[in-house]
Structure formats: structure tokens, C-alpha cells
VEXDREN-2710 file (C-alpha; in Angstrom, 1 decimal):
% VEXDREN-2710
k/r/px/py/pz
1/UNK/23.3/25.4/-18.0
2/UNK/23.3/22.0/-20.1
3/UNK/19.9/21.1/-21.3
4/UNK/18.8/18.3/-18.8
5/UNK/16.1/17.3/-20.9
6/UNK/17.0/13.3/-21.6
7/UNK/17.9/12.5/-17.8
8/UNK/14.6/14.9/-16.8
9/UNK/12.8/13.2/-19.0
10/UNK/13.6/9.7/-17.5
11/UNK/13.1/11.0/-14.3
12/UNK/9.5/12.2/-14.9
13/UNK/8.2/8.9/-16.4
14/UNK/9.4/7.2/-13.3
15/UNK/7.7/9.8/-10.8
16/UNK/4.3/9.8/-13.0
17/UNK/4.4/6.0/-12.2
18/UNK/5.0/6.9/-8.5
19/UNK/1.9/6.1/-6.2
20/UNK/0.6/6.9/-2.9
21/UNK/1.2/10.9/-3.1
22/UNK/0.7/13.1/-0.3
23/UNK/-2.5/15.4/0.0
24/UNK/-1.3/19.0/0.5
25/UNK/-3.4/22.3/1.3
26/UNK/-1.6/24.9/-0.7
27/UNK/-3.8/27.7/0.8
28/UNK/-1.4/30.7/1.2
29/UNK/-0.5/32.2/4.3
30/UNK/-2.6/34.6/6.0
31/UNK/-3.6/36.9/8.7
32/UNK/-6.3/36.1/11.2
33/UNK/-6.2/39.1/13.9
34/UNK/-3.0/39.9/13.5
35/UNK/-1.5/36.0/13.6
36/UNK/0.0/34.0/11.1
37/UNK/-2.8/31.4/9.6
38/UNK/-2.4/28.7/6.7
39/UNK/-1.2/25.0/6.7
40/UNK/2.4/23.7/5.8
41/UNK/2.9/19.9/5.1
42/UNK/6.1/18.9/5.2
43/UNK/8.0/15.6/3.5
44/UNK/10.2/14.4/5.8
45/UNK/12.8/11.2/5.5
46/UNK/14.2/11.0/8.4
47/UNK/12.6/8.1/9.8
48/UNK/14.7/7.3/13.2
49/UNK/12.1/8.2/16.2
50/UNK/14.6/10.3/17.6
51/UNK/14.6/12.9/15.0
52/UNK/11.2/12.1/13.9
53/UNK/10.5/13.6/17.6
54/UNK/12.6/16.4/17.8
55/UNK/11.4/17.7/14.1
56/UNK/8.0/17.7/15.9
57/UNK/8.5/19.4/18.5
58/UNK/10.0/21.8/15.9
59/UNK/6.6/22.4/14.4
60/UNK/4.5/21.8/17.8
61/UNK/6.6/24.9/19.1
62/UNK/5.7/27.0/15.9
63/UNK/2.3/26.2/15.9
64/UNK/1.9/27.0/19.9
65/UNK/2.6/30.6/19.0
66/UNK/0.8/30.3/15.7
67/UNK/-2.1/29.0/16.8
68/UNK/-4.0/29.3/13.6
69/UNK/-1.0/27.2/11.7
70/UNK/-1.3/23.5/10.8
71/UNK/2.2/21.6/10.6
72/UNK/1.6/17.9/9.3
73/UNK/4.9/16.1/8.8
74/UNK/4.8/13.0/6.5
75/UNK/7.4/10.4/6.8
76/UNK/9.0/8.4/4.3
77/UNK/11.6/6.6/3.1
78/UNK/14.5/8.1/1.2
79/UNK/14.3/5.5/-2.4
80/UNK/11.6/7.0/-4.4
81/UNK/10.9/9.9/-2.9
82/UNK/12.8/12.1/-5.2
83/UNK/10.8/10.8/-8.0
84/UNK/7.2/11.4/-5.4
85/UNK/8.3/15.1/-5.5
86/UNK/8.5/15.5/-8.9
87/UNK/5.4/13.8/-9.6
88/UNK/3.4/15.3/-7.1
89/UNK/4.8/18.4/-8.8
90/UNK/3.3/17.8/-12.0
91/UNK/0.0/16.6/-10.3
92/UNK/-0.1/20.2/-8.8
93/UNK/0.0/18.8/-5.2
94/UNK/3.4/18.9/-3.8
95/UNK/4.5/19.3/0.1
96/UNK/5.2/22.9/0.9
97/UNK/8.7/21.6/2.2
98/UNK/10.2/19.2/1.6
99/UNK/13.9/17.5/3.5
100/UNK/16.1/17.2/0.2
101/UNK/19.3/14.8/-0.2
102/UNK/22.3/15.5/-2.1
103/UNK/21.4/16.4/-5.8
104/UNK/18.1/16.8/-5.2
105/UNK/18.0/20.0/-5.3
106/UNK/19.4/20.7/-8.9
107/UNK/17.3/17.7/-10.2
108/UNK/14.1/19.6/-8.7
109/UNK/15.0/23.3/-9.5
110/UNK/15.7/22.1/-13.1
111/UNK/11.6/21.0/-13.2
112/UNK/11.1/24.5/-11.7
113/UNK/9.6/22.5/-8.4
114/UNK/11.2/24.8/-6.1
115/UNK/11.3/28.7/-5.0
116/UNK/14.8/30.2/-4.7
117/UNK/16.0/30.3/-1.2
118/UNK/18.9/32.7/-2.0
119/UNK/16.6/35.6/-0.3
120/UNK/15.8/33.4/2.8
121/UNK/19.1/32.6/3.3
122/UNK/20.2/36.0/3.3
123/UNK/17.5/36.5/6.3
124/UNK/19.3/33.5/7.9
125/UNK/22.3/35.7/8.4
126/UNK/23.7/35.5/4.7
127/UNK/26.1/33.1/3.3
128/UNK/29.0/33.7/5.8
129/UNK/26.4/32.5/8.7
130/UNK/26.7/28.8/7.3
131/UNK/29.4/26.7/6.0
132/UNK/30.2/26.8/2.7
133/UNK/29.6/23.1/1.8
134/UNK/26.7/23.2/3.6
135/UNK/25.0/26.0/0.6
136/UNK/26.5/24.0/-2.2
137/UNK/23.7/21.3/-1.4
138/UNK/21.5/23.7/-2.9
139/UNK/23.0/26.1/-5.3
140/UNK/21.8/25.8/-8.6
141/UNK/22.9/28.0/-11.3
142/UNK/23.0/31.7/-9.5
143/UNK/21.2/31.2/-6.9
144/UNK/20.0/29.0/-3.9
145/UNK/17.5/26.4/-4.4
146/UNK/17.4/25.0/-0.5
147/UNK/18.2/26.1/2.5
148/UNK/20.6/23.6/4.4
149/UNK/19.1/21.4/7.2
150/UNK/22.3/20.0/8.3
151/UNK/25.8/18.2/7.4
152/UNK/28.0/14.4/8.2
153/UNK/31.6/14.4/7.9
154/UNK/33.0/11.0/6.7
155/UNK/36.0/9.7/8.1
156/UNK/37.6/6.7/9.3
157/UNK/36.1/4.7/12.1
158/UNK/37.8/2.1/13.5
159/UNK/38.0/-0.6/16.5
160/UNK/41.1/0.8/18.4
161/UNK/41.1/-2.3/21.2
162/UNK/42.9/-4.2/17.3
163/UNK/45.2/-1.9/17.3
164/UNK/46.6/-1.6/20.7
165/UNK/46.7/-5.6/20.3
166/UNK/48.2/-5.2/16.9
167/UNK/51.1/-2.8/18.5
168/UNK/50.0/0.4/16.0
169/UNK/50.1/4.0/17.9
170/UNK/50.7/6.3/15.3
171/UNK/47.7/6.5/12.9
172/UNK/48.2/6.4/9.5
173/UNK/48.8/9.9/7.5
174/UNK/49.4/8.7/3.9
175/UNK/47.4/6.0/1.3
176/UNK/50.5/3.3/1.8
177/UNK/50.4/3.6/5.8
178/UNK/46.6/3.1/5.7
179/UNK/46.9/0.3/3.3
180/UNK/49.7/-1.1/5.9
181/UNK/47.5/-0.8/8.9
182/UNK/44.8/-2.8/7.2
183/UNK/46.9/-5.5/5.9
184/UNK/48.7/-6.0/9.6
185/UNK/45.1/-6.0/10.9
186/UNK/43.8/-8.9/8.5
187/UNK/44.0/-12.5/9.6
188/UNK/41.7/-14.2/7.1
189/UNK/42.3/-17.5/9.4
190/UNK/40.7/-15.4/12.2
191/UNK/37.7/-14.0/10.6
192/UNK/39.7/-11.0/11.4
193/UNK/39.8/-7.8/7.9
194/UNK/41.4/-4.6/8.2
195/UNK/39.2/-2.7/5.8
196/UNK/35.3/-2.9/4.5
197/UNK/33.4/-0.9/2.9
198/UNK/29.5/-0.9/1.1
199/UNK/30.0/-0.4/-3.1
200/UNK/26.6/-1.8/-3.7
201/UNK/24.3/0.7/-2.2
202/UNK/23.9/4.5/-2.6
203/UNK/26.1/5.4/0.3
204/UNK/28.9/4.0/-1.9
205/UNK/29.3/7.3/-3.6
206/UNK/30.3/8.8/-0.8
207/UNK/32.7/7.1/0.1
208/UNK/34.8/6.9/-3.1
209/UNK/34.2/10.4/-3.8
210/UNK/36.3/10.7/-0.5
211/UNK/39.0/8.5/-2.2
212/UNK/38.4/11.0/-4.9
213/UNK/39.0/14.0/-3.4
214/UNK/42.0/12.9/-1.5
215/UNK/43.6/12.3/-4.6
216/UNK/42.6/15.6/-6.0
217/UNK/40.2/13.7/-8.5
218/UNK/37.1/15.9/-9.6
219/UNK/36.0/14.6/-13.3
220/UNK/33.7/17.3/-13.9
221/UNK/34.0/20.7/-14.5
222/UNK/31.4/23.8/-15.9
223/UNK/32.4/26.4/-18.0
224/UNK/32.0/29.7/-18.7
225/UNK/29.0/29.4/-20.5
226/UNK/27.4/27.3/-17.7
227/UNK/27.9/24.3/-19.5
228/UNK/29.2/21.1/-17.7
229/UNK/31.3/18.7/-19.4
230/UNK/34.3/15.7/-18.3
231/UNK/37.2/17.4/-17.2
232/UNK/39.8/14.8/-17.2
233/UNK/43.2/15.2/-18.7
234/UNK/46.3/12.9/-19.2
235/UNK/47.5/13.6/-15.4
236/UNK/43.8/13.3/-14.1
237/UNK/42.9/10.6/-15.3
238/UNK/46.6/9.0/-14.1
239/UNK/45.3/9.9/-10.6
240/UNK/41.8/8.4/-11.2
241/UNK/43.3/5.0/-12.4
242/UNK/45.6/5.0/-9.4
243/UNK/42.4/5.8/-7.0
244/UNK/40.4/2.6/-8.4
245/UNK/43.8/0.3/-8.3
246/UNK/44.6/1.7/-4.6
247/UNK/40.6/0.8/-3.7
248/UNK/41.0/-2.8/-5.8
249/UNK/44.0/-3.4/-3.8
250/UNK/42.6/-2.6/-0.4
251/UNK/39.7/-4.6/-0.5
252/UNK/41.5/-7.3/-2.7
253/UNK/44.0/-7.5/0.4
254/UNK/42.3/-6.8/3.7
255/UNK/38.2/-7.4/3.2
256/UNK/36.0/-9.9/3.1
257/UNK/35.0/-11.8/0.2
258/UNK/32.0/-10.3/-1.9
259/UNK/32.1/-7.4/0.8
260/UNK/31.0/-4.9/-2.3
261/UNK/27.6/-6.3/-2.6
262/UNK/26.7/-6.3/1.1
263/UNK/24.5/-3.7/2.6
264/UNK/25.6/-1.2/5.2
265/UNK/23.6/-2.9/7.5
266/UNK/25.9/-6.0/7.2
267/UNK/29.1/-4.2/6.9
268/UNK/28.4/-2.0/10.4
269/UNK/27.3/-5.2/12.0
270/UNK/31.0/-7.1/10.9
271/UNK/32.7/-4.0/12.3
272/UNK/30.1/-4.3/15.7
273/UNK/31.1/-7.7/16.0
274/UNK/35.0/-7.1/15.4
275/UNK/34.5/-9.1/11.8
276/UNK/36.0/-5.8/9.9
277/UNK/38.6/-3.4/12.0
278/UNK/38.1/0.0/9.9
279/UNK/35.9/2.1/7.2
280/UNK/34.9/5.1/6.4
281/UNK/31.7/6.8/8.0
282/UNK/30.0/9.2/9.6
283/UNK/29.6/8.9/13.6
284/UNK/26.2/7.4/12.7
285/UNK/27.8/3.9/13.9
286/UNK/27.9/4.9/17.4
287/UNK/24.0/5.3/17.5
288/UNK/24.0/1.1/15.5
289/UNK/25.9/-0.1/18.3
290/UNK/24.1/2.0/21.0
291/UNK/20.2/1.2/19.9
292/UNK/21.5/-2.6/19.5
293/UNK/23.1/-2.6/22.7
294/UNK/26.5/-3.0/21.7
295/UNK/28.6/-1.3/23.9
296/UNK/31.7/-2.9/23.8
297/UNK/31.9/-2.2/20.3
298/UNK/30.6/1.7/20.5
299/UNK/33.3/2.2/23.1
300/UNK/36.4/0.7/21.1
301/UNK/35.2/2.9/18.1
302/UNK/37.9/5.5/17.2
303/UNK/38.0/7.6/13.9
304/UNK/40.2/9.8/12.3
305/UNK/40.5/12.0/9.2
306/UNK/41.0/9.6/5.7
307/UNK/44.7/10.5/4.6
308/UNK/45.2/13.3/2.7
309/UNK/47.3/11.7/-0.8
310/UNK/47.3/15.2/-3.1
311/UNK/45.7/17.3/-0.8
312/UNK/43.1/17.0/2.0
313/UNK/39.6/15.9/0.9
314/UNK/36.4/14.2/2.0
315/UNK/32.8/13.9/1.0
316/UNK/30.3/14.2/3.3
317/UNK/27.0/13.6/3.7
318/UNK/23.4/16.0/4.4
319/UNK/20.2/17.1/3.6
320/UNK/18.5/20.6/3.4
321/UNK/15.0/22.2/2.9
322/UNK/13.0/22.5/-0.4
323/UNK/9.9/25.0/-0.7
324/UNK/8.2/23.9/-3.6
325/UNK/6.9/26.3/-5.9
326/UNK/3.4/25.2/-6.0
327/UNK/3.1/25.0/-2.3
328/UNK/2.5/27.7/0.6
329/UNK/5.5/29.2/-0.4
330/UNK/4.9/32.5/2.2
331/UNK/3.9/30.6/5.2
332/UNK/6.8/28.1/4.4
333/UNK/9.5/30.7/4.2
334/UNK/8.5/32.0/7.4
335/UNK/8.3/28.9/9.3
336/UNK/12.3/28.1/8.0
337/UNK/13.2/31.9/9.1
338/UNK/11.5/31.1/12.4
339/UNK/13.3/27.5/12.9
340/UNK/16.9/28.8/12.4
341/UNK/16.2/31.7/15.2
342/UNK/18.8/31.7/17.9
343/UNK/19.5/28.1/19.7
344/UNK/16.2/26.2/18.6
345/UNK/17.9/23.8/16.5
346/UNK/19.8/22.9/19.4
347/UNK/18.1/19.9/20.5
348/UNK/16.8/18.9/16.6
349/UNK/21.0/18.8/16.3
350/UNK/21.6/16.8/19.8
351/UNK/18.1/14.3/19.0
352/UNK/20.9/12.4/16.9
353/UNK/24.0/13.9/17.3
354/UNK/25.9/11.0/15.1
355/UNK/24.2/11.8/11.9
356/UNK/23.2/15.6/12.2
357/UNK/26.2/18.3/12.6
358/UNK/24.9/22.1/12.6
359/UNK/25.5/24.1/9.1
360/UNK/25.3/27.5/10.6
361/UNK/29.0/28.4/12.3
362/UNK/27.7/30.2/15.4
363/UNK/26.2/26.7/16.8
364/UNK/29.3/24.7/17.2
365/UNK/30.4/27.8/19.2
366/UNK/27.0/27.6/21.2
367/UNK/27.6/26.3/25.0
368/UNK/24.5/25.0/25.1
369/UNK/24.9/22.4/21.9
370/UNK/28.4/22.0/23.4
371/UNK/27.3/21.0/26.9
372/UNK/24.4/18.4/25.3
373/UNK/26.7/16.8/23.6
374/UNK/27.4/12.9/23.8
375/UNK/30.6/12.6/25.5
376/UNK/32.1/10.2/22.9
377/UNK/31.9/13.1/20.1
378/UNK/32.9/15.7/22.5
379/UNK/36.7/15.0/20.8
380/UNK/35.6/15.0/17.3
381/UNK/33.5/18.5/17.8
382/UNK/34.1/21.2/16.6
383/UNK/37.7/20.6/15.6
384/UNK/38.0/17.9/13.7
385/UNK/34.7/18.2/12.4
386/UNK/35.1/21.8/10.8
387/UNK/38.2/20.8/9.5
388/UNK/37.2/17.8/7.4
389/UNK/33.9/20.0/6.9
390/UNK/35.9/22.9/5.4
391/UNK/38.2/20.3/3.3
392/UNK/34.3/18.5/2.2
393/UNK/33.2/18.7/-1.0
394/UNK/29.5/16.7/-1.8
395/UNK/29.4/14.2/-4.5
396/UNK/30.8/15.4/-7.5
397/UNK/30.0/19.3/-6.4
398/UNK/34.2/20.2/-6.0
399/UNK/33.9/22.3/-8.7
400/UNK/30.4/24.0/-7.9
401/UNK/26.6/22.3/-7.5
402/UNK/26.4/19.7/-9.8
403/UNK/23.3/19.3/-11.0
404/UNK/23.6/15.8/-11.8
405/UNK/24.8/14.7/-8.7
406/UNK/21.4/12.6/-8.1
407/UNK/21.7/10.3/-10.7
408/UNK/25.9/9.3/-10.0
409/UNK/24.4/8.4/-6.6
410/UNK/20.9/6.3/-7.6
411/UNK/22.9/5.0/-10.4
412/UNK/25.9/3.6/-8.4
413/UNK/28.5/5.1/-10.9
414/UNK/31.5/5.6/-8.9
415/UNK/30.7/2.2/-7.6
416/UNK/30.6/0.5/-11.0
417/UNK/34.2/0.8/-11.7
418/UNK/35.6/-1.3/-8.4
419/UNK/32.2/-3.9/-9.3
420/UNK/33.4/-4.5/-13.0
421/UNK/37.1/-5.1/-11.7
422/UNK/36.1/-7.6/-9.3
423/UNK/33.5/-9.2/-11.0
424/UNK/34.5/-9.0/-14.9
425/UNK/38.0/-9.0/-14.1
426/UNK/38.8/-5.7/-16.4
427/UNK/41.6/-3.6/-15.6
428/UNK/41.7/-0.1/-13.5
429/UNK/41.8/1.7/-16.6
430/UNK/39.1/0.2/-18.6
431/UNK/36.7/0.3/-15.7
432/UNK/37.9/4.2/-15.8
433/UNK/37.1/4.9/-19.2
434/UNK/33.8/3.1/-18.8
435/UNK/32.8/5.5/-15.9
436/UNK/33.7/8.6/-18.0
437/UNK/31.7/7.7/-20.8
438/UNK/28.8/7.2/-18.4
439/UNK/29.5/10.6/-17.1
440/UNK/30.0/11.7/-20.9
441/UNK/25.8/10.3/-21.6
442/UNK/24.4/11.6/-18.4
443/UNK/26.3/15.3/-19.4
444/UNK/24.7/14.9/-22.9
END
């Protein structure tokens, strides 16, 4: 694998700066009479009180039958705590498990925070018992450095009341009918845009890598030798330009002004209050409108898979489980085994069933997650889902786990090319070569 050492190196000067770490026991599992005994603390940044609940009750459960077990779960939020974890590495006081985001993983098996996971996994029911994309969160070199927790598909959401009004039935199933659907739903006199979409925040990546993908766009490749490098020849990088132009174009055409430098926040609220008519997301926007009692808006919301251009492709979204190497690593294991047992995830899964889709196959089969489920998903689950699932690749990870994944999202750099168009006025394929030399100096 590529030496990591100058973007590891940046990494650890920022966590070593990095304050207010948790206090962990790291005393190793053991046996009191025959019962499991120890404590696990667990970093956790899933802050919405509905899964802060359910993960829990997760550990209440455990620790009702393991009497002699302590579970403390310690929320946070998701900026900076990648750079806590390696710190609190170094400072020899990590979490024993920690809830990972995309690239996290390979950033933190490279400091040789974390235990391989390939054995648990194959204790999980192996690799066929999950879904593929779902294990890439975590693969690092030849092995598994997480075990997934659980998986977003992105599509297109939209407010189907406009297009009823606007006379559209058939959804769009190709780049140019999209683009056509947004442009007949934009009156700029109205306050009325057919597209918007977030390019200034980390969930950016996402949603261009879907652009990517649909356009058969990877960038980065490893070779033989393990080695990564930029993969993009005369025809790619043909497709690449055309991805950034077709983006320009769209929110050129059919978004609000400065719409690339507004938060997600502002962007679901213009599509809650019918300001912008489409995006892509994940079916977290129903719970927005739902908690801000917007109902109206969560029942017009429709959605759709983004068209396929070269082939069919999305990114998604999802986190999974660290064990840090330095933590109760036996105890830890144990508890993970234990939490994936039968249909206990059930209601972790149905505690916010917009944001949290199951990883392991045999629960979208399960009646009982079926039956719990919100009926304005029931359409969406499990077909749709599993198909833009299996067609899913996470950010830049196509072409296996890559481990620099972490950075393209914190640094914004899929993002950058669409900012420098709009704001320095440079064409599609300068902006292009721009991003592959980034890519080129994070690689080196």
C-alpha cells in the first residue's frame, strides 16, 4: 500500500491538538463465575435522540445478561472526531469501539488504531451475510478493519404535488430528461428551482460521486503492487469534464443563486417549503419535515433512482464499528457478535428508519423489520433500495477501499471543481485538472 506518511502525518498534528478526550477502562474481558465481566466505552456520533435511545437499549440489553459488564456510550459530534480517535490513540486511551464514517476506517488502520474485524465478520455469517458495499466501509488492504453498522442509499427526492401541476408523469431515465424536468420546474419569478444541491459541506461528496458513478467516472485505481495512483485516461477524463459541465449547467439553469455555499440545513428547508422541487438524498428528509412538523411537505416527497448515463451508479452513505487496538478488544468483539444475533437490530434499524438501512441481507427479508416499517418507505424497501445499494459504490471506493477517502470528503475536493467554476469563472476542464492534481498530492 502507498506510504501514507505526509497525509498521516497532518492528520496526527491535528488530533494531538484535539482536547476533551474520553476516559476509557481498557481492563480486558473476564470471567466472574462463569459470566462475562469488563467495561466497554463506546464513541458514538449519532446524536438524534431516537437512535441515541435505541443504541442504548442495545447495550442496557447486553449488560442485563452480563450483569458484571459496563457499557458507557459517549456522544459526539461527527467534525473532529476522527482526529479525537487518533489522538486518544496515541495517548493510549482510546474507546473500545468506536461508530466509524466513510474513510475512517483506512485512515485509522493505517495508525494501527484498530483490530481486524475480518475474523468477527466471519462469526457474523461471513461476507455473503452482508452487502457487499456495506464491507468496503472497512476493508483495508486484505482484510477488514470494521464491521458495518449500517448503509443510506442516495437518490432523488422530489415534491411530486410540482409535477402533477407541471403536467410530468413519466420520471426522468437519462441526464438530458432530468436536466428537462428541472428546467420546466424553475420559475425564478416564482421563487420556484427545479434542482439544489449542498457543494459546500461534507455531504457534497456524496452527491457528486453519484454524478460520478453514473457516468462511469472512478479517478482512482490500485495496482498490483497495492499501490494507488490517478487512473484517468483520454476517454475518462472526457466523461469527468462532461460530469462537472452537466452539474455547472444544472445549477447554472434551475437553482438558486449561491445555493453551493448553503448548508444542508438550508437547502432541505427550501425543498420543505417548496423553494427547490428536487435533489439528491437519502430518506433522512422525511424525518426534517416530520420532527419540524411539516407534513404537507413529507407527504408530497417522492424519490427515485438518479439516472443511469454510462451505467447505473450511486454513492451512498454509512457508518460501521471500530475496535481499537488498545482497547478491550475481547469483551468488544463479543459485545458486536452478540448485537448482530438474530432480529436485535430490528428496532436500532426502525429508531430512524430514514437514515439507517440494515447491511446484513437476511433483515430486509425479516417480517418483523418489514411490518415496523414507516409506511412512506414501505415502496422504497427492499427493492429499490437493494438495487441502488447493489449499483452503490462509497466515495471514491469503486475500485476497492480507498484509503484516502477521508480526506476527499473533510477536504471538499469533488466539490472544489463546481466552486472554482462558479466563483473564478475557469472552465470545466481546468477545474478538472486542478482536482486531479489534488488527488495526484494526497496519493503522493
Amino acid at each position: 500500500m502507498t506510504s501514507r506518511k505526509g497525509v498521516l502525518i497532518s492528520i496526527l498534528a491535528m488530533a494531538l491538538a484535539a482536547s476533551s478526550l474520553g476516559s476509557c477502562s481498557k481492563t480486558d474481558a473476564a470471567k466472574v463465575g462463569g459470566k462475562k465481566a469488563g467495561s466497554l466505552t463506546i464513541w458514538s456520533a449519532m446524536s438524534q435522540p431516537e437512535r441515541v435511545k435505541s443504541f442504548q437499549d442495545i447495550a442496557d440489553a447486553y449488560m442485563k445478561e452480563n450483569p458484571d459488564v459496563k457499557i458507557t456510550i459517549e456522544v459526539m459530534p461527527w467534525a473532529g472526531t476522527l482526529d479525537k480517535l487518533v489522538a486518544a490513540h496515541l495517548a493510549g486511551n482510546p474507546p473500545d469501539i468506536c461508530v466509524m464514517g466513510s474513510g475512517w476506517a483506512q485512515t485509522l488502520a493505517a495508525t494501527g488504531a484498530l483490530v481486524e474485524t475480518t475474523p468477527l465478520i466471519n462469526e457474523c455469517g461471513g461476507e455473503e451475510a452482508f452487502l457487499k458495499m456495506s464491507l468496503d466501509m472497512g476493508a483495508y488492504e486484505n482484510g477488514y478493519y470494521g464491521i458495518p453498522l449500517y448503509v443510506a442509499p442516495v437518490f432523488v427526492v422530489y415534491r411530486k404535488s410540482y409535477l402533477e401541476e407541471a403536467g410530468i408523469t413519466t420520471l426522468p431515465a437519462t441526464w438530458e430528461e432530468f436536466y428537462a424536468m428541472c428546467v420546466q420546474l424553475t420559475d425564478k419569478d416564482s421563487n420556484r428551482y427545479g434542482f439544489g444541491q449542498v457543494m459546500g459541506g461534507p455531504q457534497s461528496g456524496i452527491a457528486i460521486w453519484t454524478f460520478l458513478q453514473s457516468n462511469d467516472v472512478n479517478m482512482v485505481n490500485i495496482d498490483q503492487n497495492g499501490t494507488w495512483y490517478v487512473d484517468v485516461d483520454a476517454e475518462a477524463r472526457t466523461r469527468l469534464v462532461e460530469t462537472y459541465n452537466y452539474l455547472y449547467r444544472l445549477l447554472r439553469d434551475t437553482a438558486p443563486d449561491g445555493v453551493i455555499s448553503y448548508s444542508q440545513e438550508q437547502v432541505r428547508e427550501l425543498i420543505a417549503n417548496g423553494t427547490i422541487l428536487s435533489r439528491l438524498d437519502t430518506p433522512e428528509i422525511f424525518y426534517d419535515f416530520k420532527t419540524k412538523g411539516n407534513m404537507s411537505a413529507f407527504n408530497d416527497v417522492g424519490y427515485f433512482p438518479f439516472p443511469a448515463k454510462k451505467r447505473a451508479g450511486s454513492g451512498t452513505g454509512g457508518t460501521n464499528l471500530g475496535i481499537t487496538a488498545k482497547g478491550n478488544t475481547t469483551l468488544a468483539s463479543d459485545y458486536i457478535k452478540w448485537i448482530y444475533e438474530g432480529d436485535r437490530m430490528v428496532d436500532f434499524y426502525i429508531s430512524y428508519p430514514y437514515a439507517m438501512f440494515p447491511v446484513k441481507n437476511e433483515m430486509y427479508k425479516s417480517a418483523d423489520y418489514r411490518a415496523k416499517l414507516p409506511e412512506e418507505l414501505k415502496p422504497l424497501l427492499p427493492d429499490m433500495a437493494l438495487e441502488i445499494l447493489n449499483h452503490a459504490a462509497f466515495l471514491m471506493s469503486a475500485n476497492g477501499p480507498f484509503p484516502y477517502a477521508g480526506e476527499v470528503e473533510t477536504r471538499l475536493l469533488l466539490a472544489k471543481p463546481i466552486a472554482e467554476m462558479v466563483t473564478r469563472k475557469i472552465t470545466a476542464e481546468q477545474a478538472v485538472d486542478n482536482l486531479l492534481k489534488d488527488l495526484e498530492s494526497l496519493i503522493r
